[in-house]
C-alpha positions as CSV (number, residue, x, y, z in Angstrom):
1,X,303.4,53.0,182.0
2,X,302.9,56.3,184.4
3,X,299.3,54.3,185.4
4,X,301.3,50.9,185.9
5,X,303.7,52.9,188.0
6,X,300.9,54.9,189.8
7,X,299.4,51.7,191.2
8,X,302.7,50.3,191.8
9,X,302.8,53.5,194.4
10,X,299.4,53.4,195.8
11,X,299.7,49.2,196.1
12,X,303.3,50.5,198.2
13,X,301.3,52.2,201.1
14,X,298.5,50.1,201.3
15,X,300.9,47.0,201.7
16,X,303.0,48.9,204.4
17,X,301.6,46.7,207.2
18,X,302.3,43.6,204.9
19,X,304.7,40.5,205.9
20,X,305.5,41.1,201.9
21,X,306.9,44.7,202.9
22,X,309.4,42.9,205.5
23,X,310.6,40.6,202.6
24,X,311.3,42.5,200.5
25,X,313.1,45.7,202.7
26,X,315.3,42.2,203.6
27,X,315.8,41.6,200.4
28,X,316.8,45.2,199.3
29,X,319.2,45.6,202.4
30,X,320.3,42.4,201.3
31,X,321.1,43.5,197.5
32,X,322.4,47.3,198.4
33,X,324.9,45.3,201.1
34,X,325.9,43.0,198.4
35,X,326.5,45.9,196.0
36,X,328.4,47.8,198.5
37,X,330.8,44.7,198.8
38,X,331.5,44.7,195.1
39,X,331.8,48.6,195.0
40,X,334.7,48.2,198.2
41,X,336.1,45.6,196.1
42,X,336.3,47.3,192.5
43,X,337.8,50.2,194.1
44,X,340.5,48.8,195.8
45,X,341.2,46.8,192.5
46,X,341.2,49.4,190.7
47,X,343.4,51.8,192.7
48,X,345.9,48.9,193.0
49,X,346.7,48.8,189.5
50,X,346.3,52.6,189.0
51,X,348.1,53.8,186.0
52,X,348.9,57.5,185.9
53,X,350.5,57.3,182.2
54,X,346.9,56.3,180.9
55,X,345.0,57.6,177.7
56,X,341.9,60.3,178.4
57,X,339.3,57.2,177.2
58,X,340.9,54.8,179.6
59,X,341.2,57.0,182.5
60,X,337.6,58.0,182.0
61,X,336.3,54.4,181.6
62,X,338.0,53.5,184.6
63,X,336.5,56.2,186.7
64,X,333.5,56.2,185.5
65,X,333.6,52.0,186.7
66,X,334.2,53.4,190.3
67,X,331.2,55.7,190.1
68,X,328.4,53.4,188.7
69,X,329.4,50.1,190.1
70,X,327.2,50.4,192.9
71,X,323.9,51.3,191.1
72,X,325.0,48.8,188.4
73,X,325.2,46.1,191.4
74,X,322.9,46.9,193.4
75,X,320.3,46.8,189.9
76,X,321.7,43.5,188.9
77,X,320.9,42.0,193.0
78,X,317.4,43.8,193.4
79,X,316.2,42.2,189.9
80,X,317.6,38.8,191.0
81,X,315.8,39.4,194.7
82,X,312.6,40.2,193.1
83,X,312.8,37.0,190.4
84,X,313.3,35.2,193.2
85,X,310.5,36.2,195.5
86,X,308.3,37.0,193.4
87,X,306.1,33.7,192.9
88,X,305.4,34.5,196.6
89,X,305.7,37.9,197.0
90,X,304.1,41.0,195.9
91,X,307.2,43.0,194.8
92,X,306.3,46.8,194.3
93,X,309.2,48.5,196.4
94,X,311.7,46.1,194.1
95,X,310.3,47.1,191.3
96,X,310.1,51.1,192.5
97,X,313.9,50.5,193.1
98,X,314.6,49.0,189.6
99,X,314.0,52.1,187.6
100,X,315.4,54.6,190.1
101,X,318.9,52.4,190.6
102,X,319.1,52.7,187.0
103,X,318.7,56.6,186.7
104,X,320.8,56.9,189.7
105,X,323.9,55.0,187.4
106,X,323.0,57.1,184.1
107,X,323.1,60.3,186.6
108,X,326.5,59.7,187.7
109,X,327.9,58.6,184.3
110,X,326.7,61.6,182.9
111,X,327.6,64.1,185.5
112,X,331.0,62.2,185.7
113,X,331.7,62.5,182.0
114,X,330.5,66.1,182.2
115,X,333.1,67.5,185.0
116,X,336.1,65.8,183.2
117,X,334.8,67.4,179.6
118,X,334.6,70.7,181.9
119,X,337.7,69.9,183.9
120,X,338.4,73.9,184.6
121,X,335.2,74.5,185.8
122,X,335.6,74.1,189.3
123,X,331.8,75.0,190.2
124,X,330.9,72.0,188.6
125,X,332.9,69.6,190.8
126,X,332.0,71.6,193.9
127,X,328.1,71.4,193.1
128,X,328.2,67.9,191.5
129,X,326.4,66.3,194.5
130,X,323.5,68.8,194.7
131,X,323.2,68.5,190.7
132,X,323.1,64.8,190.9
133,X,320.4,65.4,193.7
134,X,318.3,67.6,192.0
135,X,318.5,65.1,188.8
136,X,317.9,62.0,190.4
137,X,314.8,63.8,192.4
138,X,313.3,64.4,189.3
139,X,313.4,61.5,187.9
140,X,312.2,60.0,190.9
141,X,309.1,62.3,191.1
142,X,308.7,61.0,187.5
143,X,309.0,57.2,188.3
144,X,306.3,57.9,191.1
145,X,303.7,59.7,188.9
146,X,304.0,62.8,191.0
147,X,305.5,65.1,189.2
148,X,303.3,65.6,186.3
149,X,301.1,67.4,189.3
150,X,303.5,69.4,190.2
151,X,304.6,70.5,187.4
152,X,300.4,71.2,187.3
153,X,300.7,73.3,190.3
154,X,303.8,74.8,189.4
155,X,302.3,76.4,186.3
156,X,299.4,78.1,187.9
157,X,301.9,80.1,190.0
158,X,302.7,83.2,187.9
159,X,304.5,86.3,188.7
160,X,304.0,89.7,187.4
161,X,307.6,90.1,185.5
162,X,307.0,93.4,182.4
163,X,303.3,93.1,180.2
164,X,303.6,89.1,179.7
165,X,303.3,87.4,183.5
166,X,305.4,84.2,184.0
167,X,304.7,81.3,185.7
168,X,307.5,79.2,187.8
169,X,307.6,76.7,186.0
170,X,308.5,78.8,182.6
171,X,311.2,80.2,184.5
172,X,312.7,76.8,186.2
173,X,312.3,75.9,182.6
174,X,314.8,78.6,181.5
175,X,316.9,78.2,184.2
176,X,317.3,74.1,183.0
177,X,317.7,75.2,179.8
178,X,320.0,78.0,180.0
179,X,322.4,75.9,181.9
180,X,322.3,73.4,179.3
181,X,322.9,75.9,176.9
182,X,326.0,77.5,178.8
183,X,327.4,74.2,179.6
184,X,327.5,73.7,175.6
185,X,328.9,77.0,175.2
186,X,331.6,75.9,177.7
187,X,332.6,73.1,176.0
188,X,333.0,74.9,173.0
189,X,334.8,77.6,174.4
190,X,337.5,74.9,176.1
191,X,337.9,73.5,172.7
192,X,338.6,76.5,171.0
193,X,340.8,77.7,173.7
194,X,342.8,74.4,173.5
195,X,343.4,75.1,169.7
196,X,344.2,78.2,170.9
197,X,347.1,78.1,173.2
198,X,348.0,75.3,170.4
199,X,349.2,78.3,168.4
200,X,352.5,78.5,170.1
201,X,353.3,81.8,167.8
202,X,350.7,84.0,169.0
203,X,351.1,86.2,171.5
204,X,350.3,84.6,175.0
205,X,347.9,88.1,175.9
206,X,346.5,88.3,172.6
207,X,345.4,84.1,173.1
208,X,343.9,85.4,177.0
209,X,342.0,88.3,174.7
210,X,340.4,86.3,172.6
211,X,339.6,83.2,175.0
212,X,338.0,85.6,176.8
213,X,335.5,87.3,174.5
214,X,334.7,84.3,172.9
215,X,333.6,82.8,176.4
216,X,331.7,86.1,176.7
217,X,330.5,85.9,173.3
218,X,329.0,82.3,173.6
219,X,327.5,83.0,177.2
220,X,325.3,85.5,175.9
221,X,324.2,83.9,172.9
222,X,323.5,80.4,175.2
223,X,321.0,82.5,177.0
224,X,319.6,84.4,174.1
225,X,318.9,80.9,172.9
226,X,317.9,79.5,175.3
227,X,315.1,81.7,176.7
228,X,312.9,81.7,173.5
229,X,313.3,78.1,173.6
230,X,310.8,78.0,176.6
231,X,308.7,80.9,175.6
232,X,310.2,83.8,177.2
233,X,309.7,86.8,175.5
234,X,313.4,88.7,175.4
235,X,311.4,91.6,176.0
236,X,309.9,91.0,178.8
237,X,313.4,91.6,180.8
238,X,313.9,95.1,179.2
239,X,313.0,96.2,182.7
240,X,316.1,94.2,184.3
241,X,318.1,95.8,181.1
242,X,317.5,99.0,182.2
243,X,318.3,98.9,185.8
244,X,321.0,97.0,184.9
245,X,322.0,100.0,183.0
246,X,321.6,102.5,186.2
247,X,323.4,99.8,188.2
248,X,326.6,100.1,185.7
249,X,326.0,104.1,186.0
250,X,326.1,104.3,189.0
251,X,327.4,101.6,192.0
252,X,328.9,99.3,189.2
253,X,331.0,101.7,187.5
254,X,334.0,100.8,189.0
255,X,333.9,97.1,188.2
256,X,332.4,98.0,184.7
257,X,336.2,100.4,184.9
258,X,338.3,97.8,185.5
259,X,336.8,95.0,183.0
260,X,337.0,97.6,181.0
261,X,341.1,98.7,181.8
262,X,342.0,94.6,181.4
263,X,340.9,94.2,177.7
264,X,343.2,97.4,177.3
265,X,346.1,96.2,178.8
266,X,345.9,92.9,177.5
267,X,345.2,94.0,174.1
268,X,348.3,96.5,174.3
269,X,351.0,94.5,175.8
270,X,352.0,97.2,177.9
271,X,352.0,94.6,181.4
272,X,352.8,90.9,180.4
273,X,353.5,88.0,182.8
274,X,356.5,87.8,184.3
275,X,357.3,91.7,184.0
276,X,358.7,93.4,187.2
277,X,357.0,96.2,187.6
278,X,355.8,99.2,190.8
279,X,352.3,100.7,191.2
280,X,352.7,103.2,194.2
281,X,353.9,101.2,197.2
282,X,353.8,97.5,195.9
283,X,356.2,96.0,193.7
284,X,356.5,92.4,192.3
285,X,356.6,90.3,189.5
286,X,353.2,89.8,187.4
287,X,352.0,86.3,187.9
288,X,348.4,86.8,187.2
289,X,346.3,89.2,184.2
290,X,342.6,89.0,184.2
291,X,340.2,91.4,183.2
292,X,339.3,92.2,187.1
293,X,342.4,92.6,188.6
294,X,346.2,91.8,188.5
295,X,348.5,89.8,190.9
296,X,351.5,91.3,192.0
297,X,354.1,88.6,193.8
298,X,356.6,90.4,195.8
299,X,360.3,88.8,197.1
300,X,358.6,87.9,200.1
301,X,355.8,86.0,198.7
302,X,353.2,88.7,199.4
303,X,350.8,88.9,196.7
304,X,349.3,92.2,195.8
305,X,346.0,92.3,193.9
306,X,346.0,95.6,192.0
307,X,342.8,96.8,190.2
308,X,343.5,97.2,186.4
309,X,342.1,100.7,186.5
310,X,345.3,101.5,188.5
311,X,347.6,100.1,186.1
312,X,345.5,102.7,183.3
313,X,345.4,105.6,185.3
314,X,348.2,106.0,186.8
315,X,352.4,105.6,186.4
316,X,354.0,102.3,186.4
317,X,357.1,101.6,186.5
318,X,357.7,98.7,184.9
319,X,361.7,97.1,184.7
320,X,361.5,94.6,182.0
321,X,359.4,96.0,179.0
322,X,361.6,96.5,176.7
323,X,364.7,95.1,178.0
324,X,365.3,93.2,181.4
325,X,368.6,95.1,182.3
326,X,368.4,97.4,184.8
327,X,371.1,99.7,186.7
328,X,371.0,100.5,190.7
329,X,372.4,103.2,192.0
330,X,374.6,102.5,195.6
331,X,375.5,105.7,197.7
332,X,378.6,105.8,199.5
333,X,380.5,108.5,201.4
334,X,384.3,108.6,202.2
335,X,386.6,110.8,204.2
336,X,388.3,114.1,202.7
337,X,391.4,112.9,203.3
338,X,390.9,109.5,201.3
339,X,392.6,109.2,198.4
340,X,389.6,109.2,196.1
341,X,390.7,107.4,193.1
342,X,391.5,104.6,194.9
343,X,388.2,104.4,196.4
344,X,386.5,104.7,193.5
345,X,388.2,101.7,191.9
346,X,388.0,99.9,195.1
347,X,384.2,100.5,194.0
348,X,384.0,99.2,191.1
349,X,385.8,96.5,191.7
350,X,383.4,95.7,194.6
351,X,380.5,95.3,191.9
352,X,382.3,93.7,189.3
353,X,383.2,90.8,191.6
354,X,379.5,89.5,192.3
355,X,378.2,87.1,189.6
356,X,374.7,88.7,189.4
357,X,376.6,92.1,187.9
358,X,376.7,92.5,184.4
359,X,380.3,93.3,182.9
360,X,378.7,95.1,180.0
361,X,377.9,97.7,180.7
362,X,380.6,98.0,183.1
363,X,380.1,99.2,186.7
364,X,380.8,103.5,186.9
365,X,381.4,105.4,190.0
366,X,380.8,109.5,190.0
367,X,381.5,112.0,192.3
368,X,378.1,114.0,193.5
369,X,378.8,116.0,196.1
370,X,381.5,117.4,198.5
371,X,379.0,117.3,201.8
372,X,379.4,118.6,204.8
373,X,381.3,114.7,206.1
374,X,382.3,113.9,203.1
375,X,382.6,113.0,199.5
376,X,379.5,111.6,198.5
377,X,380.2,109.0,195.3
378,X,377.5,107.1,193.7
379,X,378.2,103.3,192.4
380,X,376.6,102.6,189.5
381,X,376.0,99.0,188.0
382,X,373.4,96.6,185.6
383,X,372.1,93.5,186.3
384,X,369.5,91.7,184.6
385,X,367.8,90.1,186.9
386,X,365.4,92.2,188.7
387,X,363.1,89.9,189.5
388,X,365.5,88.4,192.1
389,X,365.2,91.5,194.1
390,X,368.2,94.4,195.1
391,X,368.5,93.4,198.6
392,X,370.5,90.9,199.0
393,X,372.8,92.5,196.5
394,X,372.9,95.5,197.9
395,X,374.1,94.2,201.1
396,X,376.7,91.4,199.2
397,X,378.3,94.9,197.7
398,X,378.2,97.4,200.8
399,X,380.6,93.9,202.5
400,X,383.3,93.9,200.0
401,X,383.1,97.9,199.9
402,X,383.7,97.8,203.2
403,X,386.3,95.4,203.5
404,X,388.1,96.6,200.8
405,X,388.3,99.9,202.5
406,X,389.6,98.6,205.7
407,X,392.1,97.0,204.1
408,X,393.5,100.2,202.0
409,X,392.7,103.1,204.8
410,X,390.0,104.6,203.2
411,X,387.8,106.3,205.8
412,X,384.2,106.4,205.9
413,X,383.3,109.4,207.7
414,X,380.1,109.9,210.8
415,X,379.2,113.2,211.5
416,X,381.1,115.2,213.5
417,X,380.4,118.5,215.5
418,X,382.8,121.1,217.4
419,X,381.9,122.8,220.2
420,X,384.1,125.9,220.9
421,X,382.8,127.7,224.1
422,X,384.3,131.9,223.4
423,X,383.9,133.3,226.6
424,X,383.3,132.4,230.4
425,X,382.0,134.6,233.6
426,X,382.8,133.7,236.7
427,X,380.2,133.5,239.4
């Protein structure tokens, strides 16, 4: 067959300055035009009577009809256009396109299958189109009997990689094969995690953990795998082991430090989503824990990305590990000639009447200080939603505090200062 389709490729050029040539480039526009019809036409049917409650096979078989029709077509009209021409015309570009319309419709199925199998892989739907190039150029070269010499050429190229030198072609084979192996190894690792947030009563870090060593796990044993398959010798890369080692030692400890400080605090529960928690300057509530980094989303939708090694090495202060309820403290200074118990009820009546206060505990005013103004008091409530912020709150409560003392006299003193001049001269 690969001599058949070697003349079919050598009869191509010499027939370039044919009148058959003509025909038949008329006759494939003629077929890929018809094919791009029917492909318009299947779409638009098939988006007119989308169904967004469908099954996982149905939705795939329908998508998958939207991504091979036009290979599928435009096979079906290049045979027909070469059974008819034929008796009169030499066909070898029709039958050059019939093979390679045919792989083009198995690469698309396949590659469409395999990005709704790997649905969370997002580098596979971003590089779809230059896999399915590469694919289809391969088979192609095949088709046209070319690429048995360069795979030929590509094996006499070696490079000088540890005591056993590799050629190119070994190592686009590992490369081919590795892939294959880690895209097995994903889909393994999406169906166990699947089973695994299944298990509703384990503990949503413990699930992240595991989900993520497993994907680890499998990665490395894909390529361990995979490069014997081929003939590499595992110990011809000790030489990348070891400066992989120095690497880590040295400009990757950090990275290695943080990897490292995720599986801790994912494995100890001490930070879980949704917590509210402060490292240094930022504070927010935890929307995000990998084993890199974790995001931080403040009130006002900033979103601080804080290296786990932070979170290890130094304090956080977290307001909802244990228990969500937590008390703020308000300041407030009044006259010394207020009458004081009737500010500090006036206080905690001021808390007590906004909903987000908790009545148990109740709200509690103290007496700190007698200042140099003023009595400084100190309103104390709980509320158990910190995630909603203190600001608002804060400001809701200083209102009614102050209203309420306008209304029953209560002074809130500004500094004052006397001036008292003791003695004068006269010019």
């Amino acid at each position: 067959m690969d001599n058949d389709l070697s003349l079919i490729w050598k009869d191509f050029f010499t027939q370039l300055q044919h009148p058959d040539t003509i025909w038949q480039l008329l006759a494939l526009a003629i077929a890929l035009g018809l094919a791009k019809v029917i492909e318009g036409f299947v779409r638009e049917r098939v988006a007119a009577h989308a169904m967004p409650n469908l099954g996982f096979a149905k939705k795939i078989g329908r998508g998958s009809l939207k991504r091979v029709i036009f290979p599928i077509a435009a096979l079906v009209f290049v045979a027909g256009m070469r059974w008819l021409i034929k008796p009169v015309v030499h066909t070898p570009i029709l039958s050059l396109a019939l093979p390679l319309l045919g792989s083009m419709a198995i690469i698309r199925l396949v590659f469409y299958i395999l990005r709704h199998s790997f649905s969370q892989a997002q580098w596979l739907a971003n590089f779809e189109l230059i896999f399915s190039a590469i694919a289809w150029s391969v088979v192609a070269l095949h088709i046209l009997g070319i690429l048995p010499e360069m795979i030929e050429f590509l094996d006499s190229i070696t490079l000088p990689i540890g005591k056993n030198p590799l050629s190119v072609w070994q190592i686009l084979q590992g490369l081919v094969t590795v892939a294959a192996t880690l895209l097995i190894a994903l889909w393994l690792s999406n169906t166990f995690e699947a089973r695994l947030n299944s298990a509703t009563d384990m503990d949503t870090s413990l699930r992240m953990v595991l989900i993520r060593i497993l994907r680890a796990v499998l990665a490395i044993l894909a390529i361990l795998i995979a490069l014997p398959l081929v003939g590499i010798n595992l110990t011809t890369l000790s030489v990348f082991g070891g400066a992989l080692g120095v690497g880590l030692g040295f400009g990757l400890q950090k990275i290695a430090s943080n990897y490292v400080s995720g599986f801790i605090i994912l494995l100890d529960h001490s930070i879980r989503l949704g917590n509210i928690i402060s490292v240094g300057d930022d504070r927010g509530q935890v929307t995000r824990i990998t084993t890199r980094f974790t995001v931080l989303r403040s009130l006002t939708g900033i979103e601080a990305i804080v290296p786990n090694e932070q979170l290890i090495s130094s304090v956080v202060r977290n307001e909802s590990y244990t228990d969500r309820q937590v008390r703020v403290a308000l300041p407030v200074q009044v006259g010394y000639d207020s009458d004081l118990e009737l500010a500090m009820r006036l206080l905690a009546e001021s808390a007590d009447a906004q909903p987000r206060v908790m009545k148990t505990p109740a709200a509690d005013v103290f007496v700190k200080e007698f200042a140099d103004s003023g009595i400084n008091l100190e309103l104390g409530f709980w509320i158990a939603d910190p995630e909603n912020g203190f600001g608002k709150l804060r400001s809701d409560i200083n209102l009614a505090i102050w209203h309420a003392f306008k209304q029953n006299g209560i002074q809130i003193p500004y500094p004052q200062r006397e001036i008292r001049i003791l003695g004068e001269k006269n010019g």
